[in-house]
N, C-alpha and C positions, 0 to 999 in steps of 0.2 A: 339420719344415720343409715337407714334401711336403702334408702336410696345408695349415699356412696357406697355399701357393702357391696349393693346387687352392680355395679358399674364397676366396681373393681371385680367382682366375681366374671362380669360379661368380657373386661379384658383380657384379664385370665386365659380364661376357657378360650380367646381367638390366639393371644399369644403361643396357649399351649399345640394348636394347629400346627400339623405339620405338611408344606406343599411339595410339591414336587420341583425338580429343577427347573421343568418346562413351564410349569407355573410362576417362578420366582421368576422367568425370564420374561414371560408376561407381562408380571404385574412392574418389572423394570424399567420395560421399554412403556407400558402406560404413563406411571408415575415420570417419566421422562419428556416422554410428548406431552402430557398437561404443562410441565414446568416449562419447556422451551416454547410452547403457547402462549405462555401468558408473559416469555421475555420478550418475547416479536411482537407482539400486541405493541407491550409499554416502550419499544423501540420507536414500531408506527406510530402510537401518539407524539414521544419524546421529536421525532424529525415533524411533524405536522406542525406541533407544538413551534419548533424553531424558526417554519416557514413561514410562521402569523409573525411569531417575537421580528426577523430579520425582514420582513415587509413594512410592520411598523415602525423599525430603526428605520430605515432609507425611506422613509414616506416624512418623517419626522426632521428629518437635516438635511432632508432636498432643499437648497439655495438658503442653509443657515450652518455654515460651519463652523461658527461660534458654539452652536451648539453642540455640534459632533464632538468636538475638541472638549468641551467641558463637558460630556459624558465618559467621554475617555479617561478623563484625567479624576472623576467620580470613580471609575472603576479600574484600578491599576493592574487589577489582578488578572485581566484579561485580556492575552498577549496581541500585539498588531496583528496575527494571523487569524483570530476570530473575527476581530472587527474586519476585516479584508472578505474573510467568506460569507460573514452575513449581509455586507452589501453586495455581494454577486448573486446573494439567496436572493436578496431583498428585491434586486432585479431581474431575476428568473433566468440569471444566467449559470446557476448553478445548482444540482441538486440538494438538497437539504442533505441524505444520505450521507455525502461526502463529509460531514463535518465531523464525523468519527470514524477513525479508521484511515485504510485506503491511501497509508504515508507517501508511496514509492507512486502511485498510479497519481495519486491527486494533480500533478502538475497537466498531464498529460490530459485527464480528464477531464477538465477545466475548459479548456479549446473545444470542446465538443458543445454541441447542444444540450441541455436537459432531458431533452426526452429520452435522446441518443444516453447520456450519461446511466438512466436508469434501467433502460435495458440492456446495458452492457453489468452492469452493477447487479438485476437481476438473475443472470444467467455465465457459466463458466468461460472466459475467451480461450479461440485457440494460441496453442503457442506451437510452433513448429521446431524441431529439435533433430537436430543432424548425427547420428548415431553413427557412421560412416561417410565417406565420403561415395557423392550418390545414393547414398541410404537416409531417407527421412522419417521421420516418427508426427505425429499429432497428439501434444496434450492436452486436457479438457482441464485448465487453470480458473480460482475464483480470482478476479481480477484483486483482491484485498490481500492476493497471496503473492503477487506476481512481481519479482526479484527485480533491482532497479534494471540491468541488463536487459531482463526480460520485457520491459517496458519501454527500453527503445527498441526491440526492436516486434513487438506488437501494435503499438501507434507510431504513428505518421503525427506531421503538425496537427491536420485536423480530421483524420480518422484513423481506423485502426485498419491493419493491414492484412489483405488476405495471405494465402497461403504462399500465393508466387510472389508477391510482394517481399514477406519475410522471408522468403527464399532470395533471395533478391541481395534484400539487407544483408544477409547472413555470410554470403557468397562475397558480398563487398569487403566487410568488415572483414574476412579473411584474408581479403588479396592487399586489403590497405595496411595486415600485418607483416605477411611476407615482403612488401614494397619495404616498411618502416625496417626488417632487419634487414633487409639488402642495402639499405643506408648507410646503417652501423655496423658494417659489415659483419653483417650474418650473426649480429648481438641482437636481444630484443630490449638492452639500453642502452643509452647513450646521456653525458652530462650536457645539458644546455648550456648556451653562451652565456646565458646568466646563474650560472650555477645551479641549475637543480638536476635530479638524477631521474631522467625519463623510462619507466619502464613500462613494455608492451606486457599486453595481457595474456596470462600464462605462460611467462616465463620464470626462469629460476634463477636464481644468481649465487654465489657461493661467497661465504665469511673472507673469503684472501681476496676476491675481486670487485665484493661493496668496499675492502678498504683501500686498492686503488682508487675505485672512484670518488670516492670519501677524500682522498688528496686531490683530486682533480679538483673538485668544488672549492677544497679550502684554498689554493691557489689560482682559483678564480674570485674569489670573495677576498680574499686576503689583499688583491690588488684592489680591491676599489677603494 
């Protein structure tokens, strides 16, 4: 009893403490970096963890896909997109990282090497951003952040693109929209032969002339 007295009297008496703000912002940012330590850790084991599990899957149904297939069919719950990454782990064609996260880039990332994959994964890419015309910006993106857009035009098939490259791309993709409305005359849609309604990116369209188009399609579809 004298024991729990004296332990609620010691939390007491710290409870009753009172810090400073600059204190509180201390002990916030401590209590903070402890926590996000000890989530990075159990991350790094969690992918190490996966690299062993997805070496021993593809070590295990190299030239027995009998096998493959009835572990598959063992584990339903687990979409053809896992089993697809852990045989790319499995063959070190891809980083274990990848398997959380990283929706929009994963495609991209994939064509690269591992090594390449992890030090783009560890550190921000650039993206180049055209803020006027002849006016360019550089931003310092986490590749797990990066807009599907912004992912063509940061990788290439199999590398990522430096500055004049995405300047490059950038400058294209421009001129291949002014081409497409010079097409549709000076529209940025137009209905395809097969009925669907094409529209160029960042344009507008108004309520009276999607239901134009909206007749054009249906008397394209109406005839088939």
């Amino acid at each position: 009893m004298n024991f729990k007295n004296s332990t609620f009297r010691n939390v007491s008496s710290v409870a009753s403490i009172e810090f400073t703000d600059e204190e509180k912002k201390i002990a916030l940012k401590t209590d903070a970096a402890k926590i996000v330590s000890i989530i990075r850790k159990g991350f790094e084991n969690m992918f190490e963890c996966a690299s062993k599990i997805a070496h021993a899957y593809v070590s295990a149904v190299k030239g027995r896909p009998e096998l493959d297939a009835e572990i598959k069919a063992q584990a339903p719950e687990f979409p053809s997109s896992i089993w697809y990454d852990l045989d790319l782990i499995g063959r070190d064609l891809m980083a274990a990282q990848l398997l959380i996260g990283y929706t929009n880039a994963k495609p991209f990332l994939r064509r690269l090497p591992p090594t390449e994959q992890e030090q783009i994964i560890s550190s921000p890419v650039e993206v180049l951003l055209m803020k006027a015309p002849g006016e360019w910006d550089t931003l310092k993106v986490d590749v797990k952040n990066l807009k599907p857009e912004q992912c063509k035009q940061v990788f290439d098939y199999n590398h990522v693109r430096s500055a004049n490259e995405q300047r490059a791309y950038i400058e294209q993709e421009a001129s291949s929209r002014v081409v497409n409305r010079a097409r549709n005359g000076g529209r940025g849609y137009n209905v395809s032969p097969d009925g669907y309604l094409i529209v160029s990116k960042d344009t507008k369209i108004s309520y009276e002339e999607l239901k134009i188009q909206m007749k054009k399609i249906e008397a394209i579809r109406g005839g088939k």
